[in-house]
Each structure stands twice: as C-alpha cells, then as structure tokens.
C-alpha positions in Angstrom: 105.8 92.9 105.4 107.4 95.9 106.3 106.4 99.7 104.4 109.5 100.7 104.9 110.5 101.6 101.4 113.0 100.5 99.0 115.2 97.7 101.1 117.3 95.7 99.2 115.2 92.5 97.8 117.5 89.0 98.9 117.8 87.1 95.1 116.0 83.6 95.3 118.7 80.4 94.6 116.9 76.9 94.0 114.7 76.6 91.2 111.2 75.8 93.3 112.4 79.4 95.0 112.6 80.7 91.7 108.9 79.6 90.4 107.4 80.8 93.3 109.3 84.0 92.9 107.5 84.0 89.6 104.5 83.1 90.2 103.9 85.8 93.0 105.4 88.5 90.8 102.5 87.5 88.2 100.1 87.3 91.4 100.8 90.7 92.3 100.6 92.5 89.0 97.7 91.3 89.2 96.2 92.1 92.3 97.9 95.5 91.5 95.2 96.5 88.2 91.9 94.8 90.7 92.8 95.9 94.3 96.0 98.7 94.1 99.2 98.5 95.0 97.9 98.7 99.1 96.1 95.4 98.8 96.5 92.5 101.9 99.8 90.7 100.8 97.8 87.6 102.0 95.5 88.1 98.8 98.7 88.6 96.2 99.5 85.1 98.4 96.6 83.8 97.8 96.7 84.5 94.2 100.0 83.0 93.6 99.6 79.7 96.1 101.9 79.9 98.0 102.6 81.0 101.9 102.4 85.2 103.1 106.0 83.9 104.5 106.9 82.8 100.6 106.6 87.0 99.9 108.2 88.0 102.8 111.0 86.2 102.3 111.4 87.4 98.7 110.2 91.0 98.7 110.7 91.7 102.7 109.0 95.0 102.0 106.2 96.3 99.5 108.3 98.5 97.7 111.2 95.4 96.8 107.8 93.8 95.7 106.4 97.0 93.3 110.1 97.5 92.2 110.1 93.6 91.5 107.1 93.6 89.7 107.9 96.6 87.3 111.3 95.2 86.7 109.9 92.0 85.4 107.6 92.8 83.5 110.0 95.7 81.8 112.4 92.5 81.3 109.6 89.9 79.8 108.6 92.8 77.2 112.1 93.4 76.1 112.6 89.6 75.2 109.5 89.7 73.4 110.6 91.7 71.0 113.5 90.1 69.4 111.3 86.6 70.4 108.3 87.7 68.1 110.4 89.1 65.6 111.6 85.5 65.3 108.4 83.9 65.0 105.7 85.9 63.4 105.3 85.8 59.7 106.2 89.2 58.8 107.8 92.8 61.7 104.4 94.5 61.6 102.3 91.2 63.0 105.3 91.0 65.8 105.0 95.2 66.4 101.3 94.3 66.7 101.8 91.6 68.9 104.4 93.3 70.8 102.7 96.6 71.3 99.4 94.3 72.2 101.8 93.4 75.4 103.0 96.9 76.6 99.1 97.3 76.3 99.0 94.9 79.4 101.9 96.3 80.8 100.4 100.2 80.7 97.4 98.7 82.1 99.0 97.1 84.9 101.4 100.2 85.6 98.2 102.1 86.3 98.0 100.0 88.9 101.4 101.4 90.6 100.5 104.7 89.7 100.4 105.8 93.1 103.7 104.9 94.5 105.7 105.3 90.8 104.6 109.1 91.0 105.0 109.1 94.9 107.9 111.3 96.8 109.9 107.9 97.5 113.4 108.1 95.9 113.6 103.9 95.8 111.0 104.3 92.3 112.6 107.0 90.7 115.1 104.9 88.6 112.5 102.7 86.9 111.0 105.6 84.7 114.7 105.3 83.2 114.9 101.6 83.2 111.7 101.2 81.2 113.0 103.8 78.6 116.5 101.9 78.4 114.8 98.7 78.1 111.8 99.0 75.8 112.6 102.1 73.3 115.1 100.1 71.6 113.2 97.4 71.3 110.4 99.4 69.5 112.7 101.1 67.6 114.1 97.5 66.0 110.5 96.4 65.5 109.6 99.6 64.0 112.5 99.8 61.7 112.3 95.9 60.8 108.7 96.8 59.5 109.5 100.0 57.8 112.6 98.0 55.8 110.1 95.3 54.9 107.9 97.7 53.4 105.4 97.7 56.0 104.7 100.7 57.6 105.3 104.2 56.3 109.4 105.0 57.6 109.8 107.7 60.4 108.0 106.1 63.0 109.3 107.2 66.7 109.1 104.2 69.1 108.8 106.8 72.3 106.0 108.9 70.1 104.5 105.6 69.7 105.1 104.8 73.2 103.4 107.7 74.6 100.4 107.2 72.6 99.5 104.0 73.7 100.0 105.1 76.9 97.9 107.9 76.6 95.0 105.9 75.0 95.2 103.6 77.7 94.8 105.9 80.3 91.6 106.7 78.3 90.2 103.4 79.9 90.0 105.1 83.1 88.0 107.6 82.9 85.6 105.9 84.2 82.5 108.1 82.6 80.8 104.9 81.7 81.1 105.5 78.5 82.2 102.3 76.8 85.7 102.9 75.6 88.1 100.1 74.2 91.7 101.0 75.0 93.1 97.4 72.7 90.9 98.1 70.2 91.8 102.2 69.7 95.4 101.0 69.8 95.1 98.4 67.1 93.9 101.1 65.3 96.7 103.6 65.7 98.9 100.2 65.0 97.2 99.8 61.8 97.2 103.4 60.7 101.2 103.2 60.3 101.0 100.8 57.4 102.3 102.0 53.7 99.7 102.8 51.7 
C-alpha cells in the first residue's frame, strides 16, 4: 500500500466487493484503537478475512483507508439517530443509546489522532464532515427529548459533543488510575433529565 497520501479511493461494484469493503473498514477501526493507524495492513487483513490485495484494491493507499474509515463510521452514526429514535421506547433511551455510539466512535478516532491532526491537507475536510453530519442529528435527539419532557430544554448538541469527547480523552491518561469513560458519560447523559 502506498503512503502517499490522499489518492482517490476506486468505489467497489458487486455486492461480495461491497462486504469485504465493509468488513475491512470495521477491521481497521479496529486495529486503529489496539495497534495505531501505522499498523501492518496484513493485520487489518487479517482481522477482516480477507486477502492484503482485497485492501489494496479498495483503499490503494493508507490515507483512502483512514479517510474511509472516518467516513463510515461518521455515516453509520448519522443513521442511528433517526433509526433509534424509531425504535426505542421513549428520545432520551435513543440519545442514551446514540451518544453510547459516538462513545465508540471518539474512542476509535483517538486512534487516528495522529494523522487527523497531521500537516496533510487530504484529512482536513473530515473535521467539517463530522460536524455536518452528526450535530444535527444530536440536535433532533436532543430536542425530541426536551419536547417529550425529558430533559431540561437548552441542551447544545456540539456542547454535548465536546464533552463526551473530552471525557473520553480522560481514558487515556494512562495514570493507572481506574477511570470509566462510558460510565462518566452516562452520567453527564443522565444529569440532563427534568427534574
């Protein structure tokens, strides 16, 4: 795989390209959070079952596969919302739930902190597309809950945002102290319900 960054990724067609598309995207979010972003393409492969030649031919260069990997999961917690909003009993259990995701998403993004803060122009559009993409959907979760009489109105889905992130980056401190990033954010989750 070529390091050369941000070359254009070649969109997969049949529908057995399209799982395996998937399924290393998944693969290498993972590998991302236990290895970094710099890990041996032949463990993402690994991961995911499928060929090294499988990733080339989808994400020809690391960057098409970080950029790939962002992207989807960006797009997977934007149809959550309106998805969980549909199926959970009442808008602060789906704001729960959803927020619960962008917990695994801020989790895996500290994986790609390296190259999403790098000097390479290829990542600098995806701070945009995740606030495009997921502030309005935590702003219609918010405000479903606050119409239901939920949680207390004047919520700000970026505030709210931030703070998860911020709590999640607690995680890492790695002082050894033990410190539960899910559990701290439930919390803050909680602490927006009406009294």
């Amino acid at each position: 795989m070529s390091d050369s960054p941000c070359a254009a990724t070649r969109t997969p067609r049949r529908a057995d390209a399209l799982r395996n598309a998937g399924s290393v995207l998944e693969a290498a979010a993972a590998v991302f959070v236990s290895s970094g972003v710099e890990a041996p393409i032949r463990e993402i492969a690994a991961r995911a079952g499928v060929g090294t030649a499988t990733i080339y031919r989808h994400y020809p260069t690391r960057a098409d596969l970080i950029l790939a990997v962002y992207r989807s999961q960006v797009d997977s917690l934007r149809a959550a919302g309106p998805a969980l909003l549909a199926s959970e009993p009442d808008p602060h259990q789906a704001l729960t739930k959803w927020i619960d995701q962008f917990v695994d998403f801020v989790i895996t993004k500290q994986g790609l902190a390296s190259v999403l803060q790098s000097s390479e122009p290829c990542y600098d559009p995806l701070h945009d597309y995740f606030l495009e993409h997921l502030v309005p959907v935590c702003t219609r979760l918010l405000a479903e809950a606050t119409k239901a009489g939920e949680i207390v109105a004047g919520q700000d889905a970026y505030e709210l945002m931030r703070a998860v992130g911020s709590i999640c980056a607690g995680a890492k401190a790695g002082d050894g102290l033990r410190y539960d990033a899910r559990h701290l954010v439930r919390v803050l989750v909680n602490g927006l319900r009406s009294r």
